[in-house]
C-alpha positions as CSV (number, residue, x, y, z in Angstrom):
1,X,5.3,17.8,3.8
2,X,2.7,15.2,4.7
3,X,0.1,17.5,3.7
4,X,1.6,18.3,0.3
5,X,1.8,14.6,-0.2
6,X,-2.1,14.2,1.3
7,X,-2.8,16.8,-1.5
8,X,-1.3,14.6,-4.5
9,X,-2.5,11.3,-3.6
10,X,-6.0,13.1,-3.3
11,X,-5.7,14.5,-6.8
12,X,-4.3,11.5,-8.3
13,X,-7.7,9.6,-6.7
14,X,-9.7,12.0,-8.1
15,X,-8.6,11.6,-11.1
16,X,-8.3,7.9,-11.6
17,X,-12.1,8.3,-10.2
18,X,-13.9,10.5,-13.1
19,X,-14.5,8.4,-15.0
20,X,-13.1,6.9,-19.0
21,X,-13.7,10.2,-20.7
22,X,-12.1,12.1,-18.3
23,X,-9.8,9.5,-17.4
24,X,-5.7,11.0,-16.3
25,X,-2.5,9.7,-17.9
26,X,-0.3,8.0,-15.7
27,X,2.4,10.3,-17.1
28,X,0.5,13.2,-16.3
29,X,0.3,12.6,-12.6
30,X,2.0,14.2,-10.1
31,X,4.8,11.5,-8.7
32,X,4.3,9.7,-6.0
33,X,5.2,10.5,-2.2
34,X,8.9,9.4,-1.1
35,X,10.5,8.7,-4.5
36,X,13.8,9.4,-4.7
37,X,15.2,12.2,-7.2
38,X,16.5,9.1,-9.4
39,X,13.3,7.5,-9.3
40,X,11.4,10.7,-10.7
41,X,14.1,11.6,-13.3
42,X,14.0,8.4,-14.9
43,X,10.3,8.5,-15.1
44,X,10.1,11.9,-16.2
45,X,12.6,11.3,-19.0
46,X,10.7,7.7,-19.9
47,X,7.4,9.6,-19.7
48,X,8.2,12.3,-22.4
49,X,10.0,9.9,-24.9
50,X,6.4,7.7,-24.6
51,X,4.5,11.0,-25.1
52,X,7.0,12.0,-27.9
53,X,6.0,8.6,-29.8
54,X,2.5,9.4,-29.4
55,X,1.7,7.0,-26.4
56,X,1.4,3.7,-27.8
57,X,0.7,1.0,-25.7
58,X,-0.4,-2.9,-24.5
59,X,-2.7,-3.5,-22.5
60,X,-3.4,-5.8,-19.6
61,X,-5.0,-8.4,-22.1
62,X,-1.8,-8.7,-23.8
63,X,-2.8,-6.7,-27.3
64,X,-1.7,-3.9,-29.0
65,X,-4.1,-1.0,-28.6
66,X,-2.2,1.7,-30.2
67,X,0.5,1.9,-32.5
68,X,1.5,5.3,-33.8
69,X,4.9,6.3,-35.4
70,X,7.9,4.1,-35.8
71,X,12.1,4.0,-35.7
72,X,12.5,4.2,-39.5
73,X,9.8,6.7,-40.2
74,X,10.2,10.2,-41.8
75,X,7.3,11.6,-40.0
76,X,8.3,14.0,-36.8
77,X,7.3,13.2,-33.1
78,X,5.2,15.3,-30.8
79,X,7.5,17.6,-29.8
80,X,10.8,19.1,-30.9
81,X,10.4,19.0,-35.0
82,X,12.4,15.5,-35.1
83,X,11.7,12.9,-36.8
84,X,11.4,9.1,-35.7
85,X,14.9,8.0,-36.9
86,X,16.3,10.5,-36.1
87,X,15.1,10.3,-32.6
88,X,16.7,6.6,-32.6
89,X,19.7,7.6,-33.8
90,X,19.9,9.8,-31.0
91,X,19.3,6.8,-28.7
92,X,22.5,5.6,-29.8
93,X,25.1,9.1,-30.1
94,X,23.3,10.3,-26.6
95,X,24.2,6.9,-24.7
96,X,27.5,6.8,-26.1
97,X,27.2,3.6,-27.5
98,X,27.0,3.9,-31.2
99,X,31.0,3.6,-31.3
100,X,30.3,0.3,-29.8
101,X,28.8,-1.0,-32.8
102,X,30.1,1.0,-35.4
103,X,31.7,-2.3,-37.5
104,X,27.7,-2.6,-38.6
105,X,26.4,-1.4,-41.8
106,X,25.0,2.3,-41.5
107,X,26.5,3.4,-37.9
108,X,29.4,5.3,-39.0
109,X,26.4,7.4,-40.7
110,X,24.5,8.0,-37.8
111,X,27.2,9.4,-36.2
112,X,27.4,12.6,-38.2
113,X,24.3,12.9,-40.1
114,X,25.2,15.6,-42.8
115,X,21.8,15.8,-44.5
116,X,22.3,14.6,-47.4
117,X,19.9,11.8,-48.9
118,X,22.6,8.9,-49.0
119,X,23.5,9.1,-45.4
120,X,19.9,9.0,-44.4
121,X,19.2,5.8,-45.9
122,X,22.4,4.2,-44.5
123,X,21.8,5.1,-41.1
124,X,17.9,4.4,-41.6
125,X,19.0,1.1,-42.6
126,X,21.1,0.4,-39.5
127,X,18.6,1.7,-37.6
128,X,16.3,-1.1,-38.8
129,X,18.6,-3.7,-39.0
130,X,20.0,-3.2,-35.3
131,X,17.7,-4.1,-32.3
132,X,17.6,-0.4,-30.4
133,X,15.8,-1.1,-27.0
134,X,18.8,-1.3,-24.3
135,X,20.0,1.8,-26.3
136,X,16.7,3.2,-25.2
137,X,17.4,2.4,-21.7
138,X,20.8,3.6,-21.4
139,X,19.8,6.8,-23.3
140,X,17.0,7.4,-20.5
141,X,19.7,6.5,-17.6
142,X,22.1,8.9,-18.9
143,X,19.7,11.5,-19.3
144,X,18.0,11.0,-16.3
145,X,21.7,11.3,-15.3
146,X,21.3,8.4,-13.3
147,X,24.9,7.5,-11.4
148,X,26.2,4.3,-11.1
149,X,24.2,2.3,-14.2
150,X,26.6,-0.2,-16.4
151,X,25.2,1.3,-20.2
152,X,25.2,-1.1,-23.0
153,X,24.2,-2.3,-26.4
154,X,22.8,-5.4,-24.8
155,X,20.3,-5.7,-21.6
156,X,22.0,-8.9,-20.0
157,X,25.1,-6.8,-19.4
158,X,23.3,-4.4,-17.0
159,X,21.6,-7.4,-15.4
160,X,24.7,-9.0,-14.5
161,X,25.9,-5.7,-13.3
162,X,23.2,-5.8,-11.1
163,X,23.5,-9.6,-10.2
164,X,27.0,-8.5,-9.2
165,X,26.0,-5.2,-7.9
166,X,28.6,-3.1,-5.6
167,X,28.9,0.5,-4.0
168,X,27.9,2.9,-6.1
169,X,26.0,0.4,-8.3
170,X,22.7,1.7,-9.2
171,X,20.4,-1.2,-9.8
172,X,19.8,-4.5,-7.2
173,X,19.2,-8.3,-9.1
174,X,15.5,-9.4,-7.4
175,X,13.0,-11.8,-8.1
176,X,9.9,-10.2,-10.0
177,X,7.8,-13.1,-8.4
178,X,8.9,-11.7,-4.9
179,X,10.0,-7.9,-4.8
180,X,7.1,-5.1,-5.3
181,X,8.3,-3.2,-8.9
182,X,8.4,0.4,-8.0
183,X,9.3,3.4,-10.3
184,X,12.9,3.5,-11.2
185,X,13.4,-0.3,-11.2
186,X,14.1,-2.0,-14.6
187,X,11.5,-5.5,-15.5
188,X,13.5,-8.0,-17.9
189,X,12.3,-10.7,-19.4
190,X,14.4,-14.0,-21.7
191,X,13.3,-14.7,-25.4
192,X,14.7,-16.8,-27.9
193,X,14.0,-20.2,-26.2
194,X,12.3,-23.1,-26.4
195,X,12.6,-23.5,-22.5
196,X,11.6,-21.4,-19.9
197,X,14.4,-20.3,-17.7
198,X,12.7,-17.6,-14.6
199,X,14.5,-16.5,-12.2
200,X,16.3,-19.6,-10.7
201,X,17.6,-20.5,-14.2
202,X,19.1,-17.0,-14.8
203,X,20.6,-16.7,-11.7
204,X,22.1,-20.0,-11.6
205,X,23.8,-19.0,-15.1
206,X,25.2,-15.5,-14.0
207,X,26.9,-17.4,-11.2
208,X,28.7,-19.3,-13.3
209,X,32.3,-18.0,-14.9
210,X,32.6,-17.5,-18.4
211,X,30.0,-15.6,-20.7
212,X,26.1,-15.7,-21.0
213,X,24.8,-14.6,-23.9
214,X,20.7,-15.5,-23.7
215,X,18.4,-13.0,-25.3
216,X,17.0,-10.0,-23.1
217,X,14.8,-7.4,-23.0
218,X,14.1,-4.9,-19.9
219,X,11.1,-2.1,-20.0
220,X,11.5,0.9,-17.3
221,X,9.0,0.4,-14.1
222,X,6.6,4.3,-14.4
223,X,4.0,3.4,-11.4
224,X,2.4,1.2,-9.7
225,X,-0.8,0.7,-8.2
226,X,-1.8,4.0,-8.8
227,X,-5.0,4.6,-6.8
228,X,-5.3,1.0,-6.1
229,X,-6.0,0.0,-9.7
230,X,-3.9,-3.0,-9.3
231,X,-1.7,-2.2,-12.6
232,X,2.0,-1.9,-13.9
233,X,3.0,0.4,-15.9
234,X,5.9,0.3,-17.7
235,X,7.5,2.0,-21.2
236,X,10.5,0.6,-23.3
237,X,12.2,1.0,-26.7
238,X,11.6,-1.1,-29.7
239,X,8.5,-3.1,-28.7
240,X,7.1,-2.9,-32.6
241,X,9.8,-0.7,-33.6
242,X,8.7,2.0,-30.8
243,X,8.6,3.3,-27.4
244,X,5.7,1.6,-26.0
245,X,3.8,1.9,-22.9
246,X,3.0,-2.2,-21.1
247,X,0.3,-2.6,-18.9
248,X,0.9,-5.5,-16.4
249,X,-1.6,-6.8,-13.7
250,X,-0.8,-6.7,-9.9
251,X,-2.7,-8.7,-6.7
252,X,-3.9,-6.6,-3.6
253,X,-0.2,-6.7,-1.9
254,X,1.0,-5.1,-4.9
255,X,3.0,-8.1,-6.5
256,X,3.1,-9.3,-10.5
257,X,0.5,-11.4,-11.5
258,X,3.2,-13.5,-14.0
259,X,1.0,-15.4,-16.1
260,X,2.4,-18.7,-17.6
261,X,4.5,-17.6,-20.1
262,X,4.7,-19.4,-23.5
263,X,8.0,-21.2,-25.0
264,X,8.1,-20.0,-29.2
265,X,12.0,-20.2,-30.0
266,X,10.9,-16.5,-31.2
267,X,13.8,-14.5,-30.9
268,X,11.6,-11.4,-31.7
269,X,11.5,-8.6,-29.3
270,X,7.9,-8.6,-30.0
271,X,7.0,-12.3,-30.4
272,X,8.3,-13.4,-27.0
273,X,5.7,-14.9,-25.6
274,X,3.1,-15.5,-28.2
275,X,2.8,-19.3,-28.8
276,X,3.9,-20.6,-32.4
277,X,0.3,-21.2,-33.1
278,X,-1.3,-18.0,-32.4
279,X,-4.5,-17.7,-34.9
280,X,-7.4,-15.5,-35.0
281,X,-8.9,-19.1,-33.9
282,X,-6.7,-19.4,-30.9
283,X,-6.5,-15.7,-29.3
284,X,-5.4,-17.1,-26.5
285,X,-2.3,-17.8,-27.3
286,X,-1.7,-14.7,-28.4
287,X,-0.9,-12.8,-25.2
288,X,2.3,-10.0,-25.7
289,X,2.2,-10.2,-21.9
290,X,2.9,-14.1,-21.4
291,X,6.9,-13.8,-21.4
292,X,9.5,-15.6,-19.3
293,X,9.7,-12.7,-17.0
294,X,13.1,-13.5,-15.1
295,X,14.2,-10.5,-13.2
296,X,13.2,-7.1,-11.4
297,X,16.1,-4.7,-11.1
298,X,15.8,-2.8,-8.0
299,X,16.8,1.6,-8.5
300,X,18.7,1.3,-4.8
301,X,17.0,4.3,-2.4
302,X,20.6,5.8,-2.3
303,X,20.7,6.2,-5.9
304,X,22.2,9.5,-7.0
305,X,22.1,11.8,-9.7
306,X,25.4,13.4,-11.5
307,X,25.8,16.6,-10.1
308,X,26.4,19.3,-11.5
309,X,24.8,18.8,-15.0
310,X,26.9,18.9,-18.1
311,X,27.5,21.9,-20.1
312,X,25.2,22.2,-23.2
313,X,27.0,21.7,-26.1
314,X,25.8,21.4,-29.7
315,X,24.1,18.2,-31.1
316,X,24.5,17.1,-34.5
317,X,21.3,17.2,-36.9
318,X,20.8,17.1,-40.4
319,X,20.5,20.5,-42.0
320,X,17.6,20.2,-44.2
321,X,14.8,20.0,-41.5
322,X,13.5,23.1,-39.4
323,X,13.2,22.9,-35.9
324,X,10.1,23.6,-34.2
325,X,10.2,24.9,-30.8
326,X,9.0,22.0,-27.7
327,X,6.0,22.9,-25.5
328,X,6.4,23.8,-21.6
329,X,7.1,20.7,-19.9
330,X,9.5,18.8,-22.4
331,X,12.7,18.6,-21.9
332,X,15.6,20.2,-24.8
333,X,17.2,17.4,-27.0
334,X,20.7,17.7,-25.5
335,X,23.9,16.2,-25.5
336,X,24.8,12.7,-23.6
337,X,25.5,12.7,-19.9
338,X,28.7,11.3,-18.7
339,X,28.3,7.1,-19.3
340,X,29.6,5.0,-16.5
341,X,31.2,2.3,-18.6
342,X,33.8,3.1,-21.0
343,X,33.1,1.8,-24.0
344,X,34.3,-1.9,-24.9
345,X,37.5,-2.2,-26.5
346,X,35.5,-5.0,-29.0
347,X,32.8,-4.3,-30.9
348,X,29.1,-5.3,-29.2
349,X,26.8,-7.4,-30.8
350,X,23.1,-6.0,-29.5
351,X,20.4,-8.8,-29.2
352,X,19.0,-8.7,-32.5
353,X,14.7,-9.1,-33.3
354,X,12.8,-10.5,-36.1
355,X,11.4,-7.9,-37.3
356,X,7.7,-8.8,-37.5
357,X,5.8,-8.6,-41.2
């Protein structure tokens, strides 16, 4: 075994070491020594939806480098002959939470596509209209088939989970400023204040009783450190209405470098952290990266996987497209995995973006 894992750190080295043009994708390496089977299903899942999307991603600086397709789009992904929304809708029947918000206009469409051209645009619509990304997450946990994570149509209700974790629990509440992210664990960040809360302020309001509804956003932690290069890497769903790759920077111990972050009153899932007067004249400001980064969730090492895996059973799809076969490697658009939570007896409001211009 120690040789094996000799053998992949040496070719992930190698790699990281010839050079831009011939330069690996963090996907593309092999996984890292010791992870647990959670830890490499949940980045193997996150890493083919990223690749799906056409790998679009911020980097360290803060910008956008790449942007590719998006949810509401007709055009079809990498792999599979789907297209874009209908990708997203499957976020939301795979997770087994589109009953959750089904009072909004367009769900009940997305729950049975037929084909036709009316219930395209409705669910298209609600698609646009309804802020996707802890869909995204809970989609990836449940096909990951990650035991022991609380899904959800809104991110804070998996952090207090794990603020209140017990047996079984999947997921740990930590301090980002003080616990090393490793793949598995789940970054979250606050928007849609003026203040900046951290870590202490978010804890402090979990503890209380009653209900806290703040804003949230999480992105799934892919590597770290990878050859020393002192980088995060993380992907999530709906950062500019896709699954986007984050590049974060780390110190020499392996630790977030959390740069001031910037107080808008944004309650964007893309504008968090870009100051109200962010100009071509004043770049700085104008950092994606510069959020109110408030809490790592930690995979636990004795997370498990549902065992055995569910029987196949048909997913619904519109007739008129023409699947395409996938390519060695991806994994078959299949049905949802068992959800942890049963679904809430009230209807779920999801944090909800501006949707930038």
């Amino acid at each position: 075994m120690k040789f094996h894992a000799l053998i992949r750190c040496s070719l992930a080295l190698l790699l990281l070491a010839c050079g831009h043009a011939a330069a690996a994708e963090i996907c593309d390496l092999p996984p890292r020594y010791g992870l647990s089977a959670a830890a490499m299903s949940i980045v193997r899942t996150a890493c083919n939806e990223h690749r799906a999307w056409n790998q679009p991603f911020i980097d360290t600086q803060g910008r956008v480098a790449s942007l590719s397709l998006t949810e509401a789009e007709r055009g079809e992904l990498s792999y599979g002959g789907m297209s874009a929304w209908m990708r997203v809708a499957s976020y939301w029947r795979d997770s087994g939470l589109l009953q959750s918000v089904a009072d909004r206009p367009g769900a009940r469409s997305c729950m049975a596509p037929d084909g036709s051209r009316w219930s395209e645009v409705d669910c298209r619509a609600f698609l646009i209209d309804t802020p996707w990304s802890a869909a995204f997450v809970s989609w990836v946990m449940a096909r990951a088939g990650v035991a022991g994570f609380h899904a959800s149509a809104r991110h804070l209700d998996y952090i207090r989970a794990a603020y209140r974790a017990q047996d079984g629990d999947a997921y740990t509440f930590t301090d980002p400023e003080n616990s090393k992210p490793e793949p598995g664990d789940l970054l979250c960040l606050l928007r849609g204040r003026d203040d900046v809360v951290g870590f202490a302020g978010l804890s402090a309001a979990l503890s209380r009783t009653g209900a806290v509804g703040w804003p949230s956003h999480c992105d799934i932690v892919i590597a770290a450190n990878v050859g020393g290069d002192r980088t995060l890497y993380l992907i999530g769903g709906n950062v500019f209405n896709t699954v986007m790759m984050r590049k974060l920077p780390l110190d020499r111990t392996g630790r977030l470098v959390l740069p001031k972050p910037l107080a808008t009153g944004d309650g964007s899932e893309d504008g968090v952290g870009v100051a109200l007067d962010c100009s071509p004249a004043r770049e700085s400001q104008c950092d994606l990266n510069r959020r109110d980064w408030a809490a790592l969730l930690k995979l636990r090492p004795t997370a498990r996987l549902i065992a055995p895996p569910p029987q196949a059973l048909p997913t619904v799809t519109p007739t008129t497209p023409t699947q395409t076969p996938m390519p060695p490697g991806f994994p078959r658009v299949v049905p949802p995995r068992p959800v942890q939570q049963p679904v809430p007896a009230t209807p779920v409001e999801p944090d909800k973006p501006i949707k930038p211009l």
